[in-house]
C-alpha positions as CSV (number, residue, x, y, z in Angstrom):
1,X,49.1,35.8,103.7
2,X,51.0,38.1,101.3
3,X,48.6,40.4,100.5
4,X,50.8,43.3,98.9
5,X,52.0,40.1,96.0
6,X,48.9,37.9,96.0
7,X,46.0,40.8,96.2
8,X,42.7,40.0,94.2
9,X,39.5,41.2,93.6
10,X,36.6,41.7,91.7
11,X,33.7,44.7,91.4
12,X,29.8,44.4,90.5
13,X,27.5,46.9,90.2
14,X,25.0,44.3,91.1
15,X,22.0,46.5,90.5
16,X,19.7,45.4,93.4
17,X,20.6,42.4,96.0
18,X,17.1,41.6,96.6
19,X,16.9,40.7,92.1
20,X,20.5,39.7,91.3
21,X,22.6,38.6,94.8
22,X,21.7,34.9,94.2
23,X,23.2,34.7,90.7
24,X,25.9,36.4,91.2
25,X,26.5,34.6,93.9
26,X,26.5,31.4,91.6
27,X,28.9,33.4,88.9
28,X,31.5,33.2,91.4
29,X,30.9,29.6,92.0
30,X,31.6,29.1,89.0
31,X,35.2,31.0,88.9
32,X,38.3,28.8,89.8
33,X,39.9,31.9,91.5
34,X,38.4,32.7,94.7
35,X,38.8,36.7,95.1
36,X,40.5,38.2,98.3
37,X,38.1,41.1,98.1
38,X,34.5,41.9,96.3
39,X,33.3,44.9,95.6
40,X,29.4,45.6,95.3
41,X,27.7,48.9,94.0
42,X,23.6,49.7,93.4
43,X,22.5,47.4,96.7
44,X,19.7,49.3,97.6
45,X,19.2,47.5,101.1
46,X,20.6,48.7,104.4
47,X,23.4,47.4,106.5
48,X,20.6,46.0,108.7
49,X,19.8,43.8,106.2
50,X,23.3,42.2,105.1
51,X,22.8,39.3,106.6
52,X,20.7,37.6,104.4
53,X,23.4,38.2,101.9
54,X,26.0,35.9,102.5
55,X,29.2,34.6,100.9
56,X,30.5,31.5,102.7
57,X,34.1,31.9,103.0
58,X,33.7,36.1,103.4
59,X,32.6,38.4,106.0
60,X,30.7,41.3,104.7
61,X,31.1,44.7,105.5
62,X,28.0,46.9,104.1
63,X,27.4,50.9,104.3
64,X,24.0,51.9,105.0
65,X,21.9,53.6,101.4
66,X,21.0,57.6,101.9
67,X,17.9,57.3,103.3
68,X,16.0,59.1,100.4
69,X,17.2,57.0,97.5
70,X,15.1,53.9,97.1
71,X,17.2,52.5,94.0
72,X,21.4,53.1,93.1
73,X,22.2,53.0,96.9
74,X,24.1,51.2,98.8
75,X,27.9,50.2,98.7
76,X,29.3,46.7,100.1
77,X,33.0,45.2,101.0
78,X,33.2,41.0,101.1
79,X,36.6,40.0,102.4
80,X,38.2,36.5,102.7
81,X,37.9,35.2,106.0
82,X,41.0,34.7,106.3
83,X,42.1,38.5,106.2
84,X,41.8,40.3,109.2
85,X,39.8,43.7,108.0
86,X,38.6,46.6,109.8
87,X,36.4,49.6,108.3
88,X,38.1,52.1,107.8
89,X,35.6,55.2,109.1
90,X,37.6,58.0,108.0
91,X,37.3,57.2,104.7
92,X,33.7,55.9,104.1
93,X,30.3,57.8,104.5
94,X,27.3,58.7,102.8
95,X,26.3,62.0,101.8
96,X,23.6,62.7,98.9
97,X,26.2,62.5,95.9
98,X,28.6,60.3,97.4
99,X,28.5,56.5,99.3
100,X,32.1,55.2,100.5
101,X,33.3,52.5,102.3
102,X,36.7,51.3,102.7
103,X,38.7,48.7,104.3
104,X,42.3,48.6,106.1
105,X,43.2,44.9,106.1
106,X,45.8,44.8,108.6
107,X,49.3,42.9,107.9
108,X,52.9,43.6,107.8
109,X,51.8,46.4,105.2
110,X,48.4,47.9,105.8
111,X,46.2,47.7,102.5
112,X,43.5,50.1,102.1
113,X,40.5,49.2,99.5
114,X,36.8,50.9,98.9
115,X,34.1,51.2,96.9
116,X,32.4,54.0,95.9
């Protein structure tokens, strides 16, 4: 795929995945447009337990919450599978102020996309 011409995604500060994953999750159902990318902010669960937290058509990419924040942690990546992603490791971490995690999907042009 084209992904420099045909890129698309969409963000969510979905506030909690354990409260609000399953209807968002039917929100996008309900979109025609199926996103290359989705963004997710405020997960508060740990890459551990991503898996419950699926997307059919996506693999998931999650960055573990700072360890002392119980609630507005937690940063996540879904990407069509059809894209051939990678994290990118110099670019996402968590430190007390900041969470990161980006992507390189590779291609003919390498795109780069996080969330922060």
């Amino acid at each position: 795929p084209d992904m420099q011409s045909n890129f698309s995604s969409i963000f969510q500060n979905i506030d909690g995945n354990k409260t609000n994953f399953d209807a968002f999750s039917l929100e996008l159902d309900r979109i025609a447009k199926k996103f290359q990318i989705i963004g997710l902010a405020e997960t508060n669960i740990c890459a551990e337990e991503s898996t419950v937290y699926r997307l059919e058509g996506y693999n998931s990419f999650y960055q573990d919450k700072h360890i002392n924040k119980v609630k507005g942690s937690g940063v996540a990546l879904y990407v069509k599978e059809s894209l051939n992603a990678v994290v990118n490791n110099e670019l996402s971490w968590v430190t007390k102020n900041l969470e990161t995690l980006f992507i390189t999907v590779l291609d003919d042009e390498p795109l780069h996309v996080g969330v922060l």
